[in-house]
N, C-alpha and C positions, 0 to 999 in steps of 0.2 A: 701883280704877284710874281709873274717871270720874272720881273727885270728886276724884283728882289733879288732873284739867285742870279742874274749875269751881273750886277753891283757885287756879289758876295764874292763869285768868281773874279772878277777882275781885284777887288781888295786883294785876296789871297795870293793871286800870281804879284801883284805889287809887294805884298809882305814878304813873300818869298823872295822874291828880286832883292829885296833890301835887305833881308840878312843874308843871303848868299853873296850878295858884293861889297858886303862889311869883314867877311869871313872866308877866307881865303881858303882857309881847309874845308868849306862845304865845297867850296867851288871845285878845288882839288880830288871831289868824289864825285865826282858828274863821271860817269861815263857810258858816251857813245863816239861812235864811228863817225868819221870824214874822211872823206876823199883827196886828194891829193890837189886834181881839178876845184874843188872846191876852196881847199884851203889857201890853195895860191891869189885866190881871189879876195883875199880876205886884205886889210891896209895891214892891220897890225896885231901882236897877239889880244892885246884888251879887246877888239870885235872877233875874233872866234872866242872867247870868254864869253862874250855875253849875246854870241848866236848861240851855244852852245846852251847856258842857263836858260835861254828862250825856250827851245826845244824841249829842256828838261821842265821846266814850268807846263806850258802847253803840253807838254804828255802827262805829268800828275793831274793839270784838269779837265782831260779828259776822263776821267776814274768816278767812280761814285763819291760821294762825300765817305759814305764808309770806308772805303776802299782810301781816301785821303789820306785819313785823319789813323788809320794804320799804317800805314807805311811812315806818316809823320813821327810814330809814338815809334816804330822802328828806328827811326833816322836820329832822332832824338834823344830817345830812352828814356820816355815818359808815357805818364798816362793821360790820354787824352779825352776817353770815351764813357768816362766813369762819372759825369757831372750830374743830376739831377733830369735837367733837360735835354738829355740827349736822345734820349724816344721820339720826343716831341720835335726837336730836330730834323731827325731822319723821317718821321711821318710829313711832314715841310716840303722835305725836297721830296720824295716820291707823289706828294700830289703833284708838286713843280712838274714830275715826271712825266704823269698820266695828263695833265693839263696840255702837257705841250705834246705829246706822243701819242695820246689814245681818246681824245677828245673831253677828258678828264672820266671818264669811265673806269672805275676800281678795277682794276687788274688782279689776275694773282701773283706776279711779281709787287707790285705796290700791298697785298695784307700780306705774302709772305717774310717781306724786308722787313713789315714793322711788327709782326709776330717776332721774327729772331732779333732783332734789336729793342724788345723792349716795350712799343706801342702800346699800352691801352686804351680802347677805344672807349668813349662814354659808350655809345650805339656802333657796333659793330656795322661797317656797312656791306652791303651784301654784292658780291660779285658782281659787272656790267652795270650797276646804280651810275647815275652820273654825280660827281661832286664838283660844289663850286668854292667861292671864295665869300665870305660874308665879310662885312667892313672889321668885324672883330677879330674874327680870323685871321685878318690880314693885317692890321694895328699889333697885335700879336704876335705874330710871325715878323715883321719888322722889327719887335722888341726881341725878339729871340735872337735872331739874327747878327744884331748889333753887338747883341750880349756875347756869342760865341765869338763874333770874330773879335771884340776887345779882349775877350779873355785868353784867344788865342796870342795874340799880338804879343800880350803881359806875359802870358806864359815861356811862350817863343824867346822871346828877349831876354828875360830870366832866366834860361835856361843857357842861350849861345853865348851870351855878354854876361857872366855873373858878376863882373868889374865895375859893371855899370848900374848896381841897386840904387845906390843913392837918384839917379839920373832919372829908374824906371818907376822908382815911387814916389819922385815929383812929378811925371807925366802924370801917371794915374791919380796919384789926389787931384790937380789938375783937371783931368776927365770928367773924375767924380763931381767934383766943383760945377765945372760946366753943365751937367745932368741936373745938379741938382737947383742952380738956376733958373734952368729952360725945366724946371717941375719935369724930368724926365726922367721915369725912373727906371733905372737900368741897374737892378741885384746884380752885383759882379759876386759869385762864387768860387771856390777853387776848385780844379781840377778833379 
């Protein structure tokens, strides 16, 4: 179930790497500091470009997925956080949280995120309970997962590249095609 979310983490710095060095004005908005010592060390401007997008990547995933997916809908000028399963999302990654941080024991940081984001619980769980991962759960959260980051992708792309519709809505029938071969069913919804 972790390594759901370090696959999801590492998609997302890759999605972002790619359109950051298709798009020369995201790049253009990066800023942080170098040193002088540093920079000299560098061969050429394209590797401080893309030390630099490192940096900036590795510091968005560091963030919560809330914390993400706001600063993306800032960056952007969209809305990201408004789909259906975005509850169900965020309840995802703070079990991710407590699993890996608290020995999956209900925190009040874990019912508080998913009280203001939305969460309803079927059964409320109760404070220090331990939660685990059922095979549904996690078949589940796998299809969640997939869903979000393809929708982000389409989204993302649509939004940076709008030159390129023809290009992003044969990839996606495409996708969908593939899904729905492998009988795999992944609702792609919008935004």
């Amino acid at each position: 179930f972790t390594q759901l979310f370090a696959e999801f983490d590492a998609y997302m710095g890759d999605l972002l790497k790619a359109i950051y060095l298709k798009n020369d004005q995201l790049l253009r908005g990066i800023s942080r500091e170098i040193t002088l010592t540093e920079l000299i060390d560098f061969e050429d401007l394209n590797a401080v470009k893309r030390s630099m997008l490192e940096k900036e990547i590795d510091s968005f995933r560091r963030d919560s997925y809330v914390e993400q997916f706001a600063t993306l809908e800032k960056k952007f000028g969209l809305t990201l956080r408004k789909f259906k399963e975005w509850p169900a999302f965020v309840e995802l990654s703070q079990r991710r949280n407590i699993l890996t941080h608290n020995g999956g024991l209900v925190s009040d940081q874990y019912l508080a995120v998913c009280d203001r984001e939305g969460h309803k619980f079927t059964t409320r769980p109760q404070l220090g309970v331990s939660l685990g991962v059922t095979f549904e759960y996690f078949t589940g959260a796998l299809r969640l997962l997939s869903k979000v980051g393809l929708m982000l992708a389409y989204t993302l792309w649509a939004k940076v590249f709008p030159k390129e519709s023809s290009d992003l809505h044969a990839e996606l029938n495409e996708t969908i095609f593939k899904c729905l071969q492998q009988k795999r069913w992944l609702f792609v919804s919008e935004w």
